[in-house]
Residue frames as qw, qx, qy, qz and C-alpha x, y, z in Angstrom:
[[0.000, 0.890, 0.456, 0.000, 0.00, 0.00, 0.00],
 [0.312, 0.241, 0.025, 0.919, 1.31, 3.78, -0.70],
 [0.200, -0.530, -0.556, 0.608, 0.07, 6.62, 1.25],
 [0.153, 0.553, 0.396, 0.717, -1.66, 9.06, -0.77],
 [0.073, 0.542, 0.549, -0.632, -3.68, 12.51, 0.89],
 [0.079, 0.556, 0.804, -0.195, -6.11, 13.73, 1.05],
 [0.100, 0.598, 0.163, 0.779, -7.45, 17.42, -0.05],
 [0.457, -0.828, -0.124, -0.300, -8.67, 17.80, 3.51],
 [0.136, -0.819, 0.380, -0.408, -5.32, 16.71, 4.59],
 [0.849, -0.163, 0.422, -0.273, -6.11, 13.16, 5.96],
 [0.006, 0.503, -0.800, -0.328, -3.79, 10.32, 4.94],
 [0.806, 0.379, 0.056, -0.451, -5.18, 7.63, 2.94],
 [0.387, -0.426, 0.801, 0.167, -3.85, 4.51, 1.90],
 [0.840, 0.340, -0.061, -0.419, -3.83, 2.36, -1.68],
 [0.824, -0.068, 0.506, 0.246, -3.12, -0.57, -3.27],
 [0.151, -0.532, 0.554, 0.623, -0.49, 0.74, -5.92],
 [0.278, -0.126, 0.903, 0.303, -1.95, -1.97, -8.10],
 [0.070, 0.442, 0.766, -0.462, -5.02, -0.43, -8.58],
 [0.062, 0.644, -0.039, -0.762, -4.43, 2.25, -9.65],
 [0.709, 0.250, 0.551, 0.363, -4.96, 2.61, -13.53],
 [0.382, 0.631, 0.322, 0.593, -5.10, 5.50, -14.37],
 [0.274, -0.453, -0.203, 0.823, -3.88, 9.86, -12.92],
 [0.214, 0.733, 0.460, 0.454, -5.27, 12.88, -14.05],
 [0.052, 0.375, 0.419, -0.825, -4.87, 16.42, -13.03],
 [0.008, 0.507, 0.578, 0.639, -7.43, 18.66, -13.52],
 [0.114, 0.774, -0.577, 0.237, -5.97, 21.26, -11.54],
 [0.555, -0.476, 0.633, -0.253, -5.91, 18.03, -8.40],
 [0.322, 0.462, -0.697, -0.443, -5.12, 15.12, -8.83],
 [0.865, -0.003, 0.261, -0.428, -7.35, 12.21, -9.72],
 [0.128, -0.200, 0.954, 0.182, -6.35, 8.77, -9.13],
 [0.746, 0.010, -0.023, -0.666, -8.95, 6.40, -11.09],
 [0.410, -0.283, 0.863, -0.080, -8.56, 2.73, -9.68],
 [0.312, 0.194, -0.813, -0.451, -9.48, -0.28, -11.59],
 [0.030, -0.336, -0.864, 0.374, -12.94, -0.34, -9.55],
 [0.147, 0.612, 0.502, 0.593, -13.94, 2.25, -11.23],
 [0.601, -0.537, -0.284, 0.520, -13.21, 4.35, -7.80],
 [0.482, 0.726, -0.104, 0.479, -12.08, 7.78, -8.42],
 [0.492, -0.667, -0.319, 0.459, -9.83, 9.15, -5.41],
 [0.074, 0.965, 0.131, 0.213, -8.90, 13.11, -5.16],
 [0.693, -0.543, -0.051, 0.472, -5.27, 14.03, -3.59],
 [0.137, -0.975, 0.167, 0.055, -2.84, 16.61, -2.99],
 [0.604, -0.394, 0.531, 0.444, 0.06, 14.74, -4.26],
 [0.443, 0.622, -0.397, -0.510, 1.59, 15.23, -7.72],
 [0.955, 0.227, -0.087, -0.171, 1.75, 12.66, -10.10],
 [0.585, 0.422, -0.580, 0.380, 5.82, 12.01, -10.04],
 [0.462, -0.439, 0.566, -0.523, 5.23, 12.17, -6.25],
 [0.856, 0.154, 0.101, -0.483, 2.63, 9.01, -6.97],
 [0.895, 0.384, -0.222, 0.044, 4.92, 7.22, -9.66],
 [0.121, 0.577, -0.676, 0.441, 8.10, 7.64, -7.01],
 [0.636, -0.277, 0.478, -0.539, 5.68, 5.63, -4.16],
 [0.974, 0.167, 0.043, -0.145, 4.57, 2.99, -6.60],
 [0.417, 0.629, -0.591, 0.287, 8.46, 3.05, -7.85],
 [0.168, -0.330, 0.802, -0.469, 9.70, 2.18, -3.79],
 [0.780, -0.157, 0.396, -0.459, 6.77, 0.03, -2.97],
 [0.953, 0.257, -0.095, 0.129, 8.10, -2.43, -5.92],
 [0.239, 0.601, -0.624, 0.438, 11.27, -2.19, -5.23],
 [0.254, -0.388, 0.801, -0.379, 10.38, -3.22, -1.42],
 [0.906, 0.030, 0.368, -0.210, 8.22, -6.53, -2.28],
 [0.491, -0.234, 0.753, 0.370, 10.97, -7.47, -4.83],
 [0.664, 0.661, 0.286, -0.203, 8.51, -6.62, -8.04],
 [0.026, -0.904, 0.206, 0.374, 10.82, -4.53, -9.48],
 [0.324, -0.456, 0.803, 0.207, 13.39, -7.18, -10.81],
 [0.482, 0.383, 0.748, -0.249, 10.90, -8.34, -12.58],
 [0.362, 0.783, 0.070, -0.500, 10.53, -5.39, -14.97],
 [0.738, 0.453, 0.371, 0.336, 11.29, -5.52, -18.78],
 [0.174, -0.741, 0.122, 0.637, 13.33, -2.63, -19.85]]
């Protein structure tokens, strides 16, 4: 899970894996693959740095095609 917030502030945890899709529009909207949309105050290279470490620590990462 990656820690995303909130627009009021409040942290907020996902499943990285979920995710399918960012947007801003000015905030950014995560839209999960539930069809979920969530709102946050992180930027998107903030976002793709979390998912980035969170593989890395389960060992995904090694995994990747390049």
């Amino acid at each position: 899970m990656i820690e995303v917030m909130r627009l009021d502030g409040k942290s907020y945890w996902v499943n990285p894996h979920m995710i399918e899709s960012m947007e801003t529009n000015p905030d950014l909207t995560l839209s999960m693959l539930s069809g979920k949309k969530i709102v946050v105050k992180n930027s998107p290279s903030d976002i793709i740095e979390k998912i980035i470490g969170y593989r890395r620590q389960i060992g995904i990462d090694a995994q990747e095609v390049l």
